[in-house]
C-alpha positions as CSV (number, residue, x, y, z in Angstrom):
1,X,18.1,-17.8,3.5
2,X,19.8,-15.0,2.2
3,X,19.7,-12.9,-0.9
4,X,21.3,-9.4,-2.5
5,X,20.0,-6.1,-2.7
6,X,20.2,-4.7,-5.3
7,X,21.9,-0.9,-6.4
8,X,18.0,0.3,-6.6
9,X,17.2,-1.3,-2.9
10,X,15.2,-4.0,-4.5
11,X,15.8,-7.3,-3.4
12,X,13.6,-10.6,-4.6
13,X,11.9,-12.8,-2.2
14,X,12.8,-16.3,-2.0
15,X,10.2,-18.6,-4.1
16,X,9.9,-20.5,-0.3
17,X,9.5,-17.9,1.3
18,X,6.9,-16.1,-1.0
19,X,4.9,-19.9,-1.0
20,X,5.0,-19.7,3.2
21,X,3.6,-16.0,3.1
22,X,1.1,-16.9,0.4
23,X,2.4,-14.0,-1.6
24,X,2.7,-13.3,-5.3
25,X,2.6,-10.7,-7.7
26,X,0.9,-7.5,-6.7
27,X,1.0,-8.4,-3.5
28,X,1.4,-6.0,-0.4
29,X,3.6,-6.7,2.6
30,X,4.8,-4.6,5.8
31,X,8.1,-5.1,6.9
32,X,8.3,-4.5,11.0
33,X,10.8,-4.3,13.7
34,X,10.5,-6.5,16.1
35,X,11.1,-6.6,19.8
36,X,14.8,-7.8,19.2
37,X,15.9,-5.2,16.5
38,X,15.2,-7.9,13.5
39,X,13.0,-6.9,10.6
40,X,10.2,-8.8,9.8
41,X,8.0,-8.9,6.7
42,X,4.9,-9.5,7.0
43,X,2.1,-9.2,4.2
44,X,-0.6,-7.3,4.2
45,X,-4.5,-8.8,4.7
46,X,-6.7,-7.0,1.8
47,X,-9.1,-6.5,4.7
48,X,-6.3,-4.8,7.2
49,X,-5.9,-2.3,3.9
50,X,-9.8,-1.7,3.7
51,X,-10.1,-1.6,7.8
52,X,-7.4,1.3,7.4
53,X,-9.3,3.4,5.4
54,X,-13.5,2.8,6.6
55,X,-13.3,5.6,9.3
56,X,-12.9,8.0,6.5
57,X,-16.0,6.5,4.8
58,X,-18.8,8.8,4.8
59,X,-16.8,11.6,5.6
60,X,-16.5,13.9,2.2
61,X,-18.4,16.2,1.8
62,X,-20.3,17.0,-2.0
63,X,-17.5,18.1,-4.2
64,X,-17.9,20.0,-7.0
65,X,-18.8,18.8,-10.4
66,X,-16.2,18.2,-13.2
67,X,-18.7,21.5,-15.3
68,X,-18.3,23.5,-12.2
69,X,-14.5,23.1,-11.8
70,X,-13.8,23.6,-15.6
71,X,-15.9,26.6,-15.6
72,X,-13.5,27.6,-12.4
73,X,-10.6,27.1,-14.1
74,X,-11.5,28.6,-17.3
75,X,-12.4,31.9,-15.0
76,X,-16.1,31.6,-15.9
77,X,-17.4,31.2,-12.0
């Protein structure tokens, strides 16, 4: 299966294709390189894109309020 790229680097994803990934609109993939030099595309699990981001969780500290940083901004603090 082949298809074109087009002169913004888009190309579309085969409707087959797209059913055998289980991927539709909005949906993420990843494209890899595998072992033998050939790209792969591979979509994304929502929970792989959570799992990414939970060390963070828990980690910011108390920001300041939207008051306090339009009283910065306005010179006021």
């Amino acid at each position: 299966m082949s298809t074109t790229v087009t002169a913004k680097g888009q190309v579309t994803i085969p409707k087959a294709v797209r059913d055998m990934l289980g991927i539709g609109p909005g949906s993420q993939v990843d494209f890899r390189r595998a072992a033998d030099g050939n790209i792969v595309l591979v979509p994304v699990d929502a929970g792989d894109q959570v799992s990414r981001f939970a060390k963070f969780r828990g980690h910011a500290g108390k920001g300041m309020s939207t008051d306090e940083i339009m009283a910065l901004t306005r010179g006021e603090g």
